[in-house]
TIMI-2910 file (N, C-alpha, C, CB; in pm, 1 decimal, decimal comma, always signed):
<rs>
+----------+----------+----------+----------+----------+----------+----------+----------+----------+----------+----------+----------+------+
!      n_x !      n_y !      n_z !     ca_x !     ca_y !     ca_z !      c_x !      c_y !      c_z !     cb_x !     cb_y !     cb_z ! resn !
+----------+----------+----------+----------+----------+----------+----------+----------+----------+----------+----------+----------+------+
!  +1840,2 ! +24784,8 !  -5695,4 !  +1962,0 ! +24853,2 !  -5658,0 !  +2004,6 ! +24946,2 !  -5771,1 !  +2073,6 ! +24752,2 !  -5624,7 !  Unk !
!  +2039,2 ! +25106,2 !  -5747,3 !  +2083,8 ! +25144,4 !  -5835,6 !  +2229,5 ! +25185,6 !  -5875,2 !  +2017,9 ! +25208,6 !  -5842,5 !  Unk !
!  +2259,1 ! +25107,3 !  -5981,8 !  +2385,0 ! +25111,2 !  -6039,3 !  +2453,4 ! +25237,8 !  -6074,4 !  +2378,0 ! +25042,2 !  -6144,3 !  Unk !
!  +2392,8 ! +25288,7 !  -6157,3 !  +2411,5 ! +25440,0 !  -6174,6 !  +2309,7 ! +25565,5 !  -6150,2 !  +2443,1 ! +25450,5 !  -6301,1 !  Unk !
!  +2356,7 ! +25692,9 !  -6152,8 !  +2278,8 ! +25797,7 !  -6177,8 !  +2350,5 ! +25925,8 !  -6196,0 !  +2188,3 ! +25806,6 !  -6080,3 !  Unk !
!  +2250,2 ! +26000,0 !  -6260,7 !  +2318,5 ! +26133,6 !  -6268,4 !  +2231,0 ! +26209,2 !  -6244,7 !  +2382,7 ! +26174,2 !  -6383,8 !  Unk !
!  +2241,4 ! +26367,1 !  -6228,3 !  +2186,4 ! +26492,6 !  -6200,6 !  +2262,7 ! +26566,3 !  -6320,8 !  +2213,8 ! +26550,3 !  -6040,5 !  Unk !
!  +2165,4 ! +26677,2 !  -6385,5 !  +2201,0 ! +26772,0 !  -6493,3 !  +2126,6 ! +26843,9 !  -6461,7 !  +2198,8 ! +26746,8 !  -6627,6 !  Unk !
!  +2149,5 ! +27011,3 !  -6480,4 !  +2103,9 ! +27111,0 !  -6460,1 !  +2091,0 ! +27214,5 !  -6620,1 !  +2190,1 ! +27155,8 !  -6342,0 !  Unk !
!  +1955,7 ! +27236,1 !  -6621,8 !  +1999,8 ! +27287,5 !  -6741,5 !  +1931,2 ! +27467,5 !  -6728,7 !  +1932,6 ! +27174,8 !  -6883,2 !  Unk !
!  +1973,8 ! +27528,0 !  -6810,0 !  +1940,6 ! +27655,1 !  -6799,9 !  +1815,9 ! +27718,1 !  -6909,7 !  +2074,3 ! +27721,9 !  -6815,0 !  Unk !
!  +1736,1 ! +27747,1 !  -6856,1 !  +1645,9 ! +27773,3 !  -6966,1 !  +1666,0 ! +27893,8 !  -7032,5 !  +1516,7 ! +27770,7 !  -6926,3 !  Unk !
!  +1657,8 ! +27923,0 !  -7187,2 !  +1736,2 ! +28007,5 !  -7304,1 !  +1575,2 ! +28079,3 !  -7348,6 !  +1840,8 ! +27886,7 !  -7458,5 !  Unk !
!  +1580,3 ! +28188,9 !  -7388,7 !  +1457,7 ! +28267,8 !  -7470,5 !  +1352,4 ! +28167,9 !  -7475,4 !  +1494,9 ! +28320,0 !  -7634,0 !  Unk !
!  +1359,2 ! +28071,2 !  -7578,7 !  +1274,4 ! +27986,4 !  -7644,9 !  +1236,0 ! +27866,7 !  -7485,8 !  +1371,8 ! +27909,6 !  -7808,8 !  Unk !
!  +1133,1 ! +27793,5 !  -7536,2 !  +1107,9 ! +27640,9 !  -7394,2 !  +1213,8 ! +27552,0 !  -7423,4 !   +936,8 ! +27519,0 !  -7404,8 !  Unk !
!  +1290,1 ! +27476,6 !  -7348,9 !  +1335,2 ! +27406,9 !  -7320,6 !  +1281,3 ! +27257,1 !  -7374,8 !  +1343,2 ! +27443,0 !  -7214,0 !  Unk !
!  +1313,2 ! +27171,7 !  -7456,4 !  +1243,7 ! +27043,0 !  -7475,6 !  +1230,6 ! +26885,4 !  -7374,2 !  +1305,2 ! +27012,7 !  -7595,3 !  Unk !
!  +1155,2 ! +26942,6 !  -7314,7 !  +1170,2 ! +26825,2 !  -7201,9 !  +1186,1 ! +26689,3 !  -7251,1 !  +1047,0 ! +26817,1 !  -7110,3 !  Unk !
!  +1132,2 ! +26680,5 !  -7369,6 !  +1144,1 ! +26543,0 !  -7417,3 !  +1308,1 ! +26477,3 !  -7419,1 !  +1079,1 ! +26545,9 !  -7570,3 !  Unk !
!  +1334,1 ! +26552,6 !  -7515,6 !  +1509,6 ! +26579,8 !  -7536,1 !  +1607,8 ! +26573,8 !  -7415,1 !  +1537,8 ! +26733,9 !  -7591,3 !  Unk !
!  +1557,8 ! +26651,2 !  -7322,5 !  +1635,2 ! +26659,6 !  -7238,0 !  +1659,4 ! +26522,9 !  -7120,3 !  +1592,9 ! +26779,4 !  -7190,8 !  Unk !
!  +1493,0 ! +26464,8 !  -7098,4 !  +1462,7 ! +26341,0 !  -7041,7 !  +1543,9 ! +26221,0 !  -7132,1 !  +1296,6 ! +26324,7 !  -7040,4 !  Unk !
!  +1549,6 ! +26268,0 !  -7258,2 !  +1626,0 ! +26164,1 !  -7328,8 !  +1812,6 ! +26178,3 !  -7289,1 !  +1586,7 ! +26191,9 !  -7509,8 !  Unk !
!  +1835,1 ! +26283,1 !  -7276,4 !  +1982,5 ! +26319,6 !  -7289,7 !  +1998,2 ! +26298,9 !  -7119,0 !  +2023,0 ! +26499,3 !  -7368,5 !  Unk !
!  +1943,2 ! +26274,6 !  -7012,3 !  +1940,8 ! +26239,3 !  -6884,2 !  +1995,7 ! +26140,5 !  -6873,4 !  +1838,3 ! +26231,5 !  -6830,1 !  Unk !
!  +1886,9 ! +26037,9 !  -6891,6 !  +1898,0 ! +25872,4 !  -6933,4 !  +1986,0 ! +25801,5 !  -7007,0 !  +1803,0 ! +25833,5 !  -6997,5 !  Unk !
!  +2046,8 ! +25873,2 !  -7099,6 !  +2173,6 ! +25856,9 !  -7213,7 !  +2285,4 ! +25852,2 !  -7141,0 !  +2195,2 ! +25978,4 !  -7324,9 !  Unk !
!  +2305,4 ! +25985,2 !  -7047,4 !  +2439,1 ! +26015,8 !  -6918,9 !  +2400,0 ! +25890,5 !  -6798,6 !  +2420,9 ! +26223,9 !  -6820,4 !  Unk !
!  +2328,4 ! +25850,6 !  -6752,8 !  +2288,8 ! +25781,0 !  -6629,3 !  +2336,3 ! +25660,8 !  -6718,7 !  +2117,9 ! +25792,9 !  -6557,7 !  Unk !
!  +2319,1 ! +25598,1 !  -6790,1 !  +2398,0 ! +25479,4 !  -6860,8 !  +2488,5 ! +25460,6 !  -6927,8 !  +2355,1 ! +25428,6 !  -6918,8 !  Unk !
!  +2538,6 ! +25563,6 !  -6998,3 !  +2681,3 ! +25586,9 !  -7047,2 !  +2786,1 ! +25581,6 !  -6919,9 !  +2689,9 ! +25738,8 !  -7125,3 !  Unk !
!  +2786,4 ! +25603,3 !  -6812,6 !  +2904,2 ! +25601,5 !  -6695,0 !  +2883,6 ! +25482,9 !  -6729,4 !  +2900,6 ! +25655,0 !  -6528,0 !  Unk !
!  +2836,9 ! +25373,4 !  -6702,4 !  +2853,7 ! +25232,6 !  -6727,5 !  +2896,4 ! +25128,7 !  -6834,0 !  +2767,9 ! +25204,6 !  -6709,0 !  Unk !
!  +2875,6 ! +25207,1 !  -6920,8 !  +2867,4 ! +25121,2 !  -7046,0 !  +2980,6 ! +25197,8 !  -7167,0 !  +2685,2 ! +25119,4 !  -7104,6 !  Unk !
!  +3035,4 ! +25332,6 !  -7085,2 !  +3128,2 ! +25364,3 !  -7137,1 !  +3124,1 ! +25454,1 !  -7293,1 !  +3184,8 ! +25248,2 !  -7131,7 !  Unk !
!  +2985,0 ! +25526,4 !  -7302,8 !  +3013,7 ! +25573,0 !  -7436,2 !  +2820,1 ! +25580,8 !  -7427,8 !  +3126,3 ! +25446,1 !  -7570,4 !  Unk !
!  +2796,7 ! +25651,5 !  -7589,7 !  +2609,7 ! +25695,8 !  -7589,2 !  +2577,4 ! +25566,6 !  -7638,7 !  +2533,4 ! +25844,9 !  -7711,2 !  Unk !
!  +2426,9 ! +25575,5 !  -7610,9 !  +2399,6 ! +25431,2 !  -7645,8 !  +2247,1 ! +25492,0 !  -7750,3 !  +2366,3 ! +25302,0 !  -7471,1 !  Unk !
!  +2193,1 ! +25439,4 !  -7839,7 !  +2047,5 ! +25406,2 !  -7950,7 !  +1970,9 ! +25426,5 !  -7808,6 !  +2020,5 ! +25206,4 !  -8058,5 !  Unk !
!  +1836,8 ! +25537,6 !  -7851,7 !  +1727,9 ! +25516,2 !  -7772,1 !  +1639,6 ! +25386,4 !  -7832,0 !  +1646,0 ! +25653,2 !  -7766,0 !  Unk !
!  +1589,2 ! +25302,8 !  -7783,8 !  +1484,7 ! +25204,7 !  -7818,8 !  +1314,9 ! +25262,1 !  -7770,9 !  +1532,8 ! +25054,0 !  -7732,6 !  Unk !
!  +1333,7 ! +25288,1 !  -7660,7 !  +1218,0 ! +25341,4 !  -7639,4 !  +1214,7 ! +25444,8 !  -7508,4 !  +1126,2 ! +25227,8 !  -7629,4 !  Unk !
!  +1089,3 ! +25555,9 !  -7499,3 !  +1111,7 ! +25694,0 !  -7431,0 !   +951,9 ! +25704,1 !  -7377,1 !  +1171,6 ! +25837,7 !  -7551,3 !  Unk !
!   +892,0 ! +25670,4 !  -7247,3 !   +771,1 ! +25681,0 !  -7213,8 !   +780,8 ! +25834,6 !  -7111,7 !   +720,9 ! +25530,2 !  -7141,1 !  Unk !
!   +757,8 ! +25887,3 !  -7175,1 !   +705,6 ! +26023,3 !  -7069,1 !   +557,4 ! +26071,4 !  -7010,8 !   +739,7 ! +26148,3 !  -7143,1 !  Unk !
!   +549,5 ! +26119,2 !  -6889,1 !   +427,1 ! +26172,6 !  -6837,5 !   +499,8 ! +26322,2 !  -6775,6 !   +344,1 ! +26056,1 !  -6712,3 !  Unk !
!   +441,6 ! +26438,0 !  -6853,2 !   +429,4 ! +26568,2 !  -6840,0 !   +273,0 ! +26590,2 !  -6741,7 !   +434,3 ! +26635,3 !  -7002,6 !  Unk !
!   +341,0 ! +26632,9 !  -6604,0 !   +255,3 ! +26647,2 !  -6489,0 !   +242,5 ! +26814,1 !  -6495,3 !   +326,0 ! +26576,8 !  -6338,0 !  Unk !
!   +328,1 ! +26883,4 !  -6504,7 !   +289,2 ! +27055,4 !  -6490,4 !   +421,1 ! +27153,0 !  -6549,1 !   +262,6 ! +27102,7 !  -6296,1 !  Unk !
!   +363,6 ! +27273,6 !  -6628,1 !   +463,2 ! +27347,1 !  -6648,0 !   +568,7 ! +27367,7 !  -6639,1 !   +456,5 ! +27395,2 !  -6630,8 !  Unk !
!   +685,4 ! +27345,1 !  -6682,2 !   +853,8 ! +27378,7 !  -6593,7 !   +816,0 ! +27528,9 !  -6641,8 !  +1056,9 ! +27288,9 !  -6672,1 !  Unk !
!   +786,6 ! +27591,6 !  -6506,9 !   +840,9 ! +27724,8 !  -6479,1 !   +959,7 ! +27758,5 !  -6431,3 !   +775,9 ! +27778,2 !  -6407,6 !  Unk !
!   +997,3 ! +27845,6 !  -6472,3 !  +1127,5 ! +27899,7 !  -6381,7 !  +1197,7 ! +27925,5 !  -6469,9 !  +1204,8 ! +27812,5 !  -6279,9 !  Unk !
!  +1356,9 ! +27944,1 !  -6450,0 !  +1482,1 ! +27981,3 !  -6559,8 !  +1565,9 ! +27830,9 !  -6539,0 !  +1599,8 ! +28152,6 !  -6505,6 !  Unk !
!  +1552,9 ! +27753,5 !  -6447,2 !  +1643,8 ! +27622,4 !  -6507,0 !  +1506,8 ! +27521,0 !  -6481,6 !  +1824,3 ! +27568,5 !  -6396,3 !  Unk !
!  +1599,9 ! +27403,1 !  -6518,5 !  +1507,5 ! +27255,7 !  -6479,7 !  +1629,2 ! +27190,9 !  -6441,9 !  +1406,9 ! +27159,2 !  -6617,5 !  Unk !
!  +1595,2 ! +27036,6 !  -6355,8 !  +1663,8 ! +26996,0 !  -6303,1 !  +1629,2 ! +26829,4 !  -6367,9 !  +1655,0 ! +27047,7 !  -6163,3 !  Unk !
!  +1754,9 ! +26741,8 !  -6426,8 !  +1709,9 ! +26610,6 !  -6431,1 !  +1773,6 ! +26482,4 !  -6354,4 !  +1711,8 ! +26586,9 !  -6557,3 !  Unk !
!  +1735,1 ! +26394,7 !  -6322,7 !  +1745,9 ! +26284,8 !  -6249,4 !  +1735,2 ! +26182,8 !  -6330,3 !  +1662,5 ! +26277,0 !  -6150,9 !  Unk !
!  +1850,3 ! +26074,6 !  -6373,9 !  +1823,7 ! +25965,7 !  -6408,7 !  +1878,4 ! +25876,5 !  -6333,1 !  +1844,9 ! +25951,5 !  -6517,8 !  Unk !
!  +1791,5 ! +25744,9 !  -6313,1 !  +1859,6 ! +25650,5 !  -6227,8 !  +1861,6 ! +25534,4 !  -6317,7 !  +1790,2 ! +25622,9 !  -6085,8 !  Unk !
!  +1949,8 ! +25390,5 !  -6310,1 !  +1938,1 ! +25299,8 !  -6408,4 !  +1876,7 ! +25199,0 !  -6305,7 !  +2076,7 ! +25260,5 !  -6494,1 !  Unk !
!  +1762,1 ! +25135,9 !  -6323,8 !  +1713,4 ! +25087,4 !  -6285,8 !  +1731,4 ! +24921,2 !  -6330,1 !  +1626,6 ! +25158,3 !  -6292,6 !  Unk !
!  +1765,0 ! +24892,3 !  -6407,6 !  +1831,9 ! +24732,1 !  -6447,2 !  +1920,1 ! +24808,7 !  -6569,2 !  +1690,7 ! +24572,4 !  -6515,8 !  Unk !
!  +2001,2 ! +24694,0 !  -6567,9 !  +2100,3 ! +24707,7 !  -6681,1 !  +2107,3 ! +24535,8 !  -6751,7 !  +2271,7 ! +24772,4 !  -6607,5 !  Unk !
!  +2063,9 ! +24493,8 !  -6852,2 !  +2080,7 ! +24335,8 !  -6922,1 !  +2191,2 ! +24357,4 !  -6996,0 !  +1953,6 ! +24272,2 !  -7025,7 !  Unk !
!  +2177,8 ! +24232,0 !  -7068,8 !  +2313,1 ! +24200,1 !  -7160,3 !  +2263,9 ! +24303,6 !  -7319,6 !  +2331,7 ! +23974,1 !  -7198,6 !  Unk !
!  +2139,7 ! +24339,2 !  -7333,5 !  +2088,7 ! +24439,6 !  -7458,7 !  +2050,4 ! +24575,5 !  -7458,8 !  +1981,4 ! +24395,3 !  -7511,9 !  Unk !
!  +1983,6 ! +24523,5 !  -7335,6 !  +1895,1 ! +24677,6 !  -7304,7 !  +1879,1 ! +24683,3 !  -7122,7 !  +1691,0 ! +24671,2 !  -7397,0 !  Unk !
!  +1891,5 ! +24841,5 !  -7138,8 !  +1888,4 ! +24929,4 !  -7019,5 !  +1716,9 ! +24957,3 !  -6981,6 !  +1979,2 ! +25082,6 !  -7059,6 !  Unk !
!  +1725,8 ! +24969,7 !  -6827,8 !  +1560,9 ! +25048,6 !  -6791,6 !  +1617,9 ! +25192,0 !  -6709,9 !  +1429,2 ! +24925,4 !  -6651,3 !  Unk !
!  +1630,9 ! +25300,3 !  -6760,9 !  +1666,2 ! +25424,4 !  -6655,4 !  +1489,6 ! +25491,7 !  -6599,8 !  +1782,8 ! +25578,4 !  -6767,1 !  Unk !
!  +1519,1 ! +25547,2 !  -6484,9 !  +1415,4 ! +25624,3 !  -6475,2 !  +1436,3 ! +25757,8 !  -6453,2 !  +1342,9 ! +25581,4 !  -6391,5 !  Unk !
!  +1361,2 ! +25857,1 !  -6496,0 !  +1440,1 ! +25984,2 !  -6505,4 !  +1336,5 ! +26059,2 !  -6490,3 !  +1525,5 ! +26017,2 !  -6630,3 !  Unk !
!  +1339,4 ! +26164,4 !  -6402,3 !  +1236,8 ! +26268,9 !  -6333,2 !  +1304,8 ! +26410,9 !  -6366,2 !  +1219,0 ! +26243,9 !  -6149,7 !  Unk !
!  +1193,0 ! +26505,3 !  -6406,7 !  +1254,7 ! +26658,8 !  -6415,7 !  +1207,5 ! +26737,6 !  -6327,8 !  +1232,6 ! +26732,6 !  -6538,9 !  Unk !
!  +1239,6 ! +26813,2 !  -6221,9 !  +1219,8 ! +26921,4 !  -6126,8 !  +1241,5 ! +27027,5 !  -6150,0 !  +1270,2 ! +26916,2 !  -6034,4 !  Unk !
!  +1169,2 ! +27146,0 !  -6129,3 !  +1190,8 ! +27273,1 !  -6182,0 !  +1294,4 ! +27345,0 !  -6056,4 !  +1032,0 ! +27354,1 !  -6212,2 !  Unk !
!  +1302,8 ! +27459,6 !  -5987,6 !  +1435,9 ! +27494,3 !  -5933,9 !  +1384,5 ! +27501,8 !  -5801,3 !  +1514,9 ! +27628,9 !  -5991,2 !  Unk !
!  +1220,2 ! +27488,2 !  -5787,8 !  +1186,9 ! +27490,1 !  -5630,4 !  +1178,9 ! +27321,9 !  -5611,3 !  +1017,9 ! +27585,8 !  -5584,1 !  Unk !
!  +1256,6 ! +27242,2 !  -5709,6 !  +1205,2 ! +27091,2 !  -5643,7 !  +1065,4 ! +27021,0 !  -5687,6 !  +1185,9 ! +27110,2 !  -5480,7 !  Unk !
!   +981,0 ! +27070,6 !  -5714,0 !   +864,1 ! +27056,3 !  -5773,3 !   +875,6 ! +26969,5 !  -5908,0 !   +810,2 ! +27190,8 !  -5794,4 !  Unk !
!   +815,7 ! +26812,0 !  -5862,1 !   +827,1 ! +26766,6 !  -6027,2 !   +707,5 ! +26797,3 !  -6149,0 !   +836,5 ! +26601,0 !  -6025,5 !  Unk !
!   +786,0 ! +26773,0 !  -6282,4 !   +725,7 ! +26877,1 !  -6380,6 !   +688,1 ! +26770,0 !  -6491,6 !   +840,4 ! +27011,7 !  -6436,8 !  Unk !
!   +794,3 ! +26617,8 !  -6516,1 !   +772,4 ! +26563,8 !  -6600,9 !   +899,4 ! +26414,3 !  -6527,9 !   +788,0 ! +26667,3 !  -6747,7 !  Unk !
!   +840,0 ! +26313,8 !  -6562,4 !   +870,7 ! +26177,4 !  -6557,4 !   +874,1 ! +26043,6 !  -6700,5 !   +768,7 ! +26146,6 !  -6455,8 !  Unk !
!   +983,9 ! +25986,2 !  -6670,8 !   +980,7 ! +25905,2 !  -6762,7 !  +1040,4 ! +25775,5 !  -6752,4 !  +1020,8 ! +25961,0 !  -6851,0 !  Unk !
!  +1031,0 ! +25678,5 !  -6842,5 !  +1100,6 ! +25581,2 !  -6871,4 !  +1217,1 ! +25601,9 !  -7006,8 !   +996,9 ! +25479,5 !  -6889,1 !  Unk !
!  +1354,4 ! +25572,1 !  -6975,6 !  +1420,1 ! +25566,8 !  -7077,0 !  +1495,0 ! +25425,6 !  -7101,7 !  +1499,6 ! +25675,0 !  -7069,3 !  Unk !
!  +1448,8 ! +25331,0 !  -7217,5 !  +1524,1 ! +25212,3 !  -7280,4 !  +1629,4 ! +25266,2 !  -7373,8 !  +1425,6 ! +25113,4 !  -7362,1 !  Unk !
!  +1751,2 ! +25220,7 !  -7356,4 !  +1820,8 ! +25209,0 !  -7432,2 !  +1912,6 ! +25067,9 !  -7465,7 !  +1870,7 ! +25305,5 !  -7406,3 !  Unk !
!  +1950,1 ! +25078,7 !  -7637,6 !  +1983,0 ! +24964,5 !  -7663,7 !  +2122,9 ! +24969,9 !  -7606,7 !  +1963,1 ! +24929,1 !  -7803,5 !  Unk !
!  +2198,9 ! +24846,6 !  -7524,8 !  +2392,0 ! +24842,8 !  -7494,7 !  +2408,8 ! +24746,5 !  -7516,6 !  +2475,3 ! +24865,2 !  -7357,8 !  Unk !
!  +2494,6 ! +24695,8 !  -7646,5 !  +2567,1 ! +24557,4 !  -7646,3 !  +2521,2 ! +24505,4 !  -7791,6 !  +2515,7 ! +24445,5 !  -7508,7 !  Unk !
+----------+----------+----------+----------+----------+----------+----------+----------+----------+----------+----------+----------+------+
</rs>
């Protein structure tokens, strides 16, 4: 069951965009509504499937368990036709 989630849209600037970063800063918002504030990454598993082309990207985090220490979010990036570009796992430490 998922407890939380969020959607962020981000705009892509001159330079690439850091998907890593951004998959991290997804997962951070998708568990902060809950827990009320940012939480320590513990751990960040990503799989980069294809290019984010385009001028934005799109992220998805869902929290997939929440314990008494640590969080499991899952968080997907889509480029602006919907097309996913990069997937991950985000742990973070709460409590």
């Amino acid at each position: 069951m998922v407890r939380s989630s969020c959607r962020i849209r981000a705009r892509r600037a001159r330079r690439a965009l850091n998907r890593a970063a951004f998959i991290d800063i997804v997962g951070d918002y998708a568990i902060c509504m809950l827990v009320g504030g940012g939480v320590p990454t513990i751990n960040l598993d990503i799989d980069y499937l294809r290019p984010a082309i385009g001028k934005a990207i799109v992220g998805t985090g869902r929290v997939r368990r929440q314990g008494p220490t640590v969080a499991l979010v899952d968080n997907e990036i889509a480029d602006e036709e919907g097309k996913l570009v990069a997937g991950g796992i985000y742990a973070p430490q709460i409590g």
